[in-house]
N, C-alpha and C positions, 0 to 999 in steps of 0.2 A: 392420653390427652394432657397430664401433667406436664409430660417431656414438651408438649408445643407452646403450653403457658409459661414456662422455665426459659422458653426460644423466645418468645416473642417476649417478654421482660427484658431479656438481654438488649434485642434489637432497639425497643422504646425507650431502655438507658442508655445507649449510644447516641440514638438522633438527637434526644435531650441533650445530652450531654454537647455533642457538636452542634446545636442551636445555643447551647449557652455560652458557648464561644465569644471574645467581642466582636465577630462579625460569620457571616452566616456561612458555614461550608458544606462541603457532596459529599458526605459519609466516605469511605474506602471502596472500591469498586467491589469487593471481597463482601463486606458487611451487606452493600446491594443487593448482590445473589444471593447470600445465604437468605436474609430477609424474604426475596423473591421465593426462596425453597419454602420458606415457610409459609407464604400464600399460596403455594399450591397443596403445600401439605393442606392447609387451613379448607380448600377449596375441596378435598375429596370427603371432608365433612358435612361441607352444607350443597352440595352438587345433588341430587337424588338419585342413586342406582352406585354411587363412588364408593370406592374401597378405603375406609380410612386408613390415612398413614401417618405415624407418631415419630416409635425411632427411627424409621426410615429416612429421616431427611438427614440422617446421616450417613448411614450405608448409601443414600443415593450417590453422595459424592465420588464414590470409590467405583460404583457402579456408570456413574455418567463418564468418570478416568478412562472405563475398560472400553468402552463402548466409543470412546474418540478419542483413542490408541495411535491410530494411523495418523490423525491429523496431528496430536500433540507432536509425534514423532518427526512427522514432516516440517512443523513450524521450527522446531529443537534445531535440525538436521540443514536448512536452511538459515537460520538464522545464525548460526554456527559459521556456516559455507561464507554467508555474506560478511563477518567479522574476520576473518582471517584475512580474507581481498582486501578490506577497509585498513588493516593492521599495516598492509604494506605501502600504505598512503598512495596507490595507484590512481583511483577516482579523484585523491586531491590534485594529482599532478596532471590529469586529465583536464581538469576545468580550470587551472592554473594557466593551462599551456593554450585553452581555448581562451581565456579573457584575455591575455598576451597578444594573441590574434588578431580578437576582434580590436583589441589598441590599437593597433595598428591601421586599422582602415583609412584614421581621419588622414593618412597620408596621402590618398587618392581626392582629387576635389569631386569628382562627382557623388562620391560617399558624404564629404562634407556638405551637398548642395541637400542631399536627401535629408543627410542629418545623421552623421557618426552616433549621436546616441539612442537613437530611435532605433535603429541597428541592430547594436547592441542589447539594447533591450529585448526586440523579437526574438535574437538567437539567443539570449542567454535561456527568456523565457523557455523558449523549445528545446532547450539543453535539459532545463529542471523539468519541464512538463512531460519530457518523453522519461525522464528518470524517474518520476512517481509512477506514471502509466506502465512501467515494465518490469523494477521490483519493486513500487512501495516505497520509494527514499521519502523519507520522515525526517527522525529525529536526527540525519545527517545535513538537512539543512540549516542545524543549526551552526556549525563549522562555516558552513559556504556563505552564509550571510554574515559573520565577521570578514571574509575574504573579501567581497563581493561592495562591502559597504564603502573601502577606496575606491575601488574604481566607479561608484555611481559619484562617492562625490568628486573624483577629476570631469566626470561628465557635465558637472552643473548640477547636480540632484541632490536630495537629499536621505535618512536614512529610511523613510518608509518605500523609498522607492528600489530601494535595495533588498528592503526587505519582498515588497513583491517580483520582485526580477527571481527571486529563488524560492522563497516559503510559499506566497501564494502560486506560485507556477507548479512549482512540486505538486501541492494540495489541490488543487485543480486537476493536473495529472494526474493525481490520487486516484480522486471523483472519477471520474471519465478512464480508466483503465482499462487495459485491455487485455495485459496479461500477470497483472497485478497478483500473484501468489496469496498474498496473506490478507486479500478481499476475496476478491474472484473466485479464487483457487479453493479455498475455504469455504465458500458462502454454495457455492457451485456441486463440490462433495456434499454438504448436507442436505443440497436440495434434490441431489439424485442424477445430477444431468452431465454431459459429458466435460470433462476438462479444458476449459478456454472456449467454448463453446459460443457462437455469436456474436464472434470477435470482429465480425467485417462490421454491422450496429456500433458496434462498441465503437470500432473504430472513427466511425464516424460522429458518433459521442463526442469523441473527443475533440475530434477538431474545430467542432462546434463550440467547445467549451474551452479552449486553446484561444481563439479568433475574437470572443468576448472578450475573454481575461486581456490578454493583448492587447485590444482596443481599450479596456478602461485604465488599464496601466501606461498608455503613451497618452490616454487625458490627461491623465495624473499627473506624469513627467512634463507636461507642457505648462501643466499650470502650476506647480512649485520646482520650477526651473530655476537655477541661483544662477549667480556671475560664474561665467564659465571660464574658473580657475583651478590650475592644478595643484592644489597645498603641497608642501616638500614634504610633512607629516605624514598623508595620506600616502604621499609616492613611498615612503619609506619603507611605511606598514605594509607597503601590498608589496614593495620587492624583498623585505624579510619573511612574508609570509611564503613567496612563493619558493625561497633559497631553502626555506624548512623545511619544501615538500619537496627537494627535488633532488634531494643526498641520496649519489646511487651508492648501493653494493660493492664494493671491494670487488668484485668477482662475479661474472657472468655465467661461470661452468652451471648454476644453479639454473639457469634459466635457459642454456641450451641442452641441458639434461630431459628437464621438460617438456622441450620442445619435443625433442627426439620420442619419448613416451607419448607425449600426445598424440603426433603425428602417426606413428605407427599404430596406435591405439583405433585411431579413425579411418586408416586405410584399410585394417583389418574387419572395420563395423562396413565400411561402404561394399569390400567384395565381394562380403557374404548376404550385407542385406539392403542394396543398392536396391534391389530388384522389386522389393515388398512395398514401397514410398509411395500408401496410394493415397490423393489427401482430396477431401471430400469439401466442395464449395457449392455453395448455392445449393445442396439437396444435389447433385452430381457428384462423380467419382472422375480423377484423372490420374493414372500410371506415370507414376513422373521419377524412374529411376535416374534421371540423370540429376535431379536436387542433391542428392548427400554427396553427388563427385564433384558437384558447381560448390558446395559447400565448403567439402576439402581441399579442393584445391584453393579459394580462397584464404580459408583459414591459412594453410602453407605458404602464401603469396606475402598476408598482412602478417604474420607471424616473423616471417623476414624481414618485412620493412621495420615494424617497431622494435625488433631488437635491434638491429641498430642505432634507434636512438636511445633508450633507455629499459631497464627492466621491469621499471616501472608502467612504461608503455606496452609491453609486451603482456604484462597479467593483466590492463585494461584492457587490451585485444584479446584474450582468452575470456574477460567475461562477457564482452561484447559478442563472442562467437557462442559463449554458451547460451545465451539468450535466441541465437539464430538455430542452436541445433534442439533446445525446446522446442521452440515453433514447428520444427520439423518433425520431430519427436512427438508432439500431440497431433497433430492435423495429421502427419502423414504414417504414424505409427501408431497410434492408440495407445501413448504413453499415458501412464496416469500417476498417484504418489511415488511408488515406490521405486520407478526412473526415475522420477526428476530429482527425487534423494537421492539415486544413486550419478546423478549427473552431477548434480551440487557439492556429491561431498568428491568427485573426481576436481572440482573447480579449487576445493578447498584444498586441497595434497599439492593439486599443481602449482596452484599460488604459493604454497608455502616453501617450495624446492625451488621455486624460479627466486622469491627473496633469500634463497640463503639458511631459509629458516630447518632447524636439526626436527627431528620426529617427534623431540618433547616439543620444542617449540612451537609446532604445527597444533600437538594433540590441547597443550595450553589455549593457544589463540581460540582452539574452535570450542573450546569448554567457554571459555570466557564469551564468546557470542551467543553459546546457548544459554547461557546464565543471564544474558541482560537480557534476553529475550522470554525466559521462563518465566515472567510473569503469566506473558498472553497467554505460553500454552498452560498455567496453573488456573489461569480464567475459563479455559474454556471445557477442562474436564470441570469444574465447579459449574456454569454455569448449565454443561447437560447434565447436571442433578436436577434442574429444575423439570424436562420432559421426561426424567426417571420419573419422578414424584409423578407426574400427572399421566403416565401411559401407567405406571401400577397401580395406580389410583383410579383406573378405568375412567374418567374423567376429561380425557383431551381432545375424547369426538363429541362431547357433548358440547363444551365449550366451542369447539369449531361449528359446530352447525349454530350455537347461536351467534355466535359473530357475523356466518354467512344471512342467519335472518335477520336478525338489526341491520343490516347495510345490502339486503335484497329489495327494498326501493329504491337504491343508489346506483344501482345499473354496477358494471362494470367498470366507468369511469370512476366513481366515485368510489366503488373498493378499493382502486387501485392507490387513489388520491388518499386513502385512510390509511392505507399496510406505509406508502411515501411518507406521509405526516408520521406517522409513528418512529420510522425509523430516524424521521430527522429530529425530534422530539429527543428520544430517547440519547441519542448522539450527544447532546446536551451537555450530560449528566456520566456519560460513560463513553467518552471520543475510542478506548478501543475498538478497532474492527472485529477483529477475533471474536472479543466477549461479546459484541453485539452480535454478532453472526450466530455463536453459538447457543446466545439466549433467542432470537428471535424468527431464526430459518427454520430450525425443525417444527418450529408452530406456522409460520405463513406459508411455506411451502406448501401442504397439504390444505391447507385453507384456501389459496389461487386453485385446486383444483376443483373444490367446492364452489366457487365463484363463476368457472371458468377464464382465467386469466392467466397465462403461461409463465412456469415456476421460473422461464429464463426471466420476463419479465417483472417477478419476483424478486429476484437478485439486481435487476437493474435497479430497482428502487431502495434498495437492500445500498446498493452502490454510492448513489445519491445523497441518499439519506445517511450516508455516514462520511459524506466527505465535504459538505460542502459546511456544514455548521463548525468543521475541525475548525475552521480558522478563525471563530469567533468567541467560541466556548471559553471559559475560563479554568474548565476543568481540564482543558491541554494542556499539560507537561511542556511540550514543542514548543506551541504557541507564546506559552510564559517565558520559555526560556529566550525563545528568539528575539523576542522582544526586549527582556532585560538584556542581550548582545547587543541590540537595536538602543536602547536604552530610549525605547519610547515608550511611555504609561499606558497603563490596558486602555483606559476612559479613552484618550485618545486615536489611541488603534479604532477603537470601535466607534467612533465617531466618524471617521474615513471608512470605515470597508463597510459599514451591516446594508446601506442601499444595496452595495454591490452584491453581500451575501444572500438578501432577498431576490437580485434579479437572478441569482446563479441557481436558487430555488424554484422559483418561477420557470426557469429557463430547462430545469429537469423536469419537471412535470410536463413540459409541452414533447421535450424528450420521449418520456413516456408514453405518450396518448398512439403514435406510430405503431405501436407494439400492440394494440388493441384490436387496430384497422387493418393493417397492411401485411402480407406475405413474405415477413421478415426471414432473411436465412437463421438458423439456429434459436426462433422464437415460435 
């Protein structure tokens, strides 16, 4: 017991400590959990029938590590995969070449009658929104909103409006994902249920949640509309920005080496397993060996075309294919971590031989992705210390059944509306997905089946609940950052968006309530 009053002194001279600050901040996500370790240790004392736990809230850590092994590995493994892609400024050159684009429209008058920037705004929007819903783009919108902020102001706009054309688009996208890895993917493993599961809901999540944002962001642009001038400053910055992102390679041999590997790679996956591609919709089964040939032969089609224009275009098309041979991969294979690691880190090799880049180079870039990413996965073996502590402490079905009885005159609607509150509460305080996922899934999951309430819908609120508050919390990294790019004061951010963050809240809970009623596929 000593060892838990020695813990819990620590904890109380931290918080002191960061309350005596001159202004009041969120302890370290680290200090959270561990603290949190120590209320559950704390709780298998005074629970009646519990196992007290002392030094174990140490050994939990090590034991929460082993036990979500596969996930750290997969977050490490992908996060890695996604930095190397990022390295070769692909994605910049992509959304470069799409703003270029969309400039150009005003040259047609009936684009001008609708409104060139209204346009622009929808497609930018659905650029960033389908990029958070597919892997998670975060802390890369912070790049795209320095890009992004000439061209809102040649449109007449100004910089909050740039800022939502990308950050709230993305974060929206977040919310409403559909094959989002490092929510979904995550949140979905821990709950037991099958990978990307309920993705057609999902989908429709999103678009609902796509159509709002959309809508409130061309209010916005309508009514802080400026004189619609092109500044030479602004043009400058956005054609030096784009000249920086679009320096090819000396040498192509790197990226038709590639090719040639991958192509052959995928023709040898289709001969042998064309035939198995059964993908399962609506609670039905359809034999659909011809998906991985309709596959490959597009990827070999778009693989032509963008090498021709650049190599950069061509690893944007490899990751745009790899997202398409997921999808097929789960639905029609029964992929689950340990392919998509091993797809991810094929994206990662390829990408790095199509730039150019030597085998140290490669093994560099994808060290340095797992490393900016190791944080999440060191939160998430820490935080399942917390249901080490409280499953050895024989204390976690007691806890669930009272949960289940304090909110057993709330019906089902109202449970569901409490595990949603909570997790958008909590989000607050700790915007990780991961660390939320890992402190809060393996407790509600088994609690919705106490309730009766389905663990997919679980996760939907899981979903919700950690995307919609990103954009207002203080304790986002992203948020902070994109704004001081923005160079617009928090006070003021949050004086324009939190209506909108409340309706976006609102607007998930009505989301949810289908998932109660209705004969949802994958729910």
């Amino acid at each position: 017991m000593s060892t838990l009053v020695n813990c819990f002194a620590f904890c109380i001279f931290a918080l002191k400590f960061d309350v005596s600050m001159k202004k009041l901040r969120v302890p370290n996500t680290y200090v959270i959990i561990f603290c949190a370790i120590l209320l559950a240790a704390l709780a298998t004392w005074l629970v009646p029938g519990g196992v007290p736990q002392t030094w174990q809230v140490f050994s939990a850590v090590y034991e929460g590590f082993s036990q979500q092994a596969d996930i750290i590995a997969f977050v490490l493994i992908v996060g890695g995969a996604f930095w190397v892609v990022n390295s070769t400024k692909a994605v910049d050159e992509g959304v470069a070449k799409f703003i270029g684009a969309v400039r150009r429209l005003e040259r047609f008058s009936f684009v001008r009658k609708a409104g060139a920037g209204n346009i622009v705004i929808v497609l930018v929007m659905l650029l960033f929104g389908l990029f958070g819903a597919v892997f998670g783009m975060s802390e890369e919108t912070i790049v795209f909103v320095a890009v992004v902020i000439p061209l809102a102001r040649s449109l007449g706009y100004d910089e909050f409006i740039a800022v939502f054309m990308v950050y709230v688009a993305a974060h929206v996208g977040f919310a409403g994902a559909m094959l989002n890895p490092f929510t979904i993917g995550i949140a979905q493993e821990m709950a037991g249920l099958p990978l990307f599961s309920g993705i057609e809901y999902r989908t429709l999540c999103w678009c609902v949640l796509m159509t709002v944002a959309i809508v409130f962001v061309l209010y916005q642009a309508a009514r802080t509309r400026k004189n619609h001038l092109l500044l030479q400053t602004d043009q400058q910055v956005q054609e030096r920005a784009e000249a920086d992102i679009t320096v090819e390679p000396q040498s192509r041999s790197g990226a038709w080496l590639s090719f040639a590997l991958t192509v052959a790679a995928l023709l040898l996956f289709t001969v042998f397993y064309a035939s198995e591609c059964v993908v399962k919709i609506g609670g039905r089964e359809y034999s659909v060996p011809w998906l991985l040939w309709l596959a490959t032969g597009l990827y070999l089609i778009f693989s032509l075309i963008s090498l021709r224009s650049s190599v950069k275009m061509y690893i944007l098309n490899m990751l745009m294919f790899t997202i398409v041979f997921l999808v097929i991969g789960v639905m029609g294979y029964g992929w689950y971590l340990p392919e998509i690691c091993a797809l991810f880190m094929a994206l990662a090799v390829a990408a790095g031989i199509s730039a150019g880049y030597s085998p140290d180079n490669i093994a560099k870039e994808f060290v340095a992705g797992a490393k900016d990413i190791f944080s999440a996965a060191l939160v998430i073996g820490f935080a399942a210390g917390i249901i080490v502590i409280l499953n050895n402490g024989q204390v976690i079905d007691k806890m669930l059944s009272a949960m289940a009885a304090s909110l057993e005159k709330s019906g089902r609607v109202g449970a569901l509306a409490s595990m949603y509150g909570i997790q958008t509460f909590i989000n607050l305080f700790i915007p990780s997905a991961s660390a939320k996922a890992a402190i809060t899934m393996p407790v509600m999951a088994p609690f919705s089946d106490m309730i009766e309430v389905s663990r997919q819908a679980t996760v939907l609120a899981f979903q919700f609940g950690d995307g919609f508050t990103n954009m207002i919390t203080p304790c986002s990294g992203v948020l902070m950052a994109v704004l001081s790019v923005a160079k617009i004061p928090y006070g003021k951010w949050v004086g324009r968006v939190w209506k909108f963050i409340l309706l976006l809240i609102a607007l998930g809970f009505l989301l949810l309530l289908p998932t109660l009623f209705l004969d949802i596929p994958g729910f």
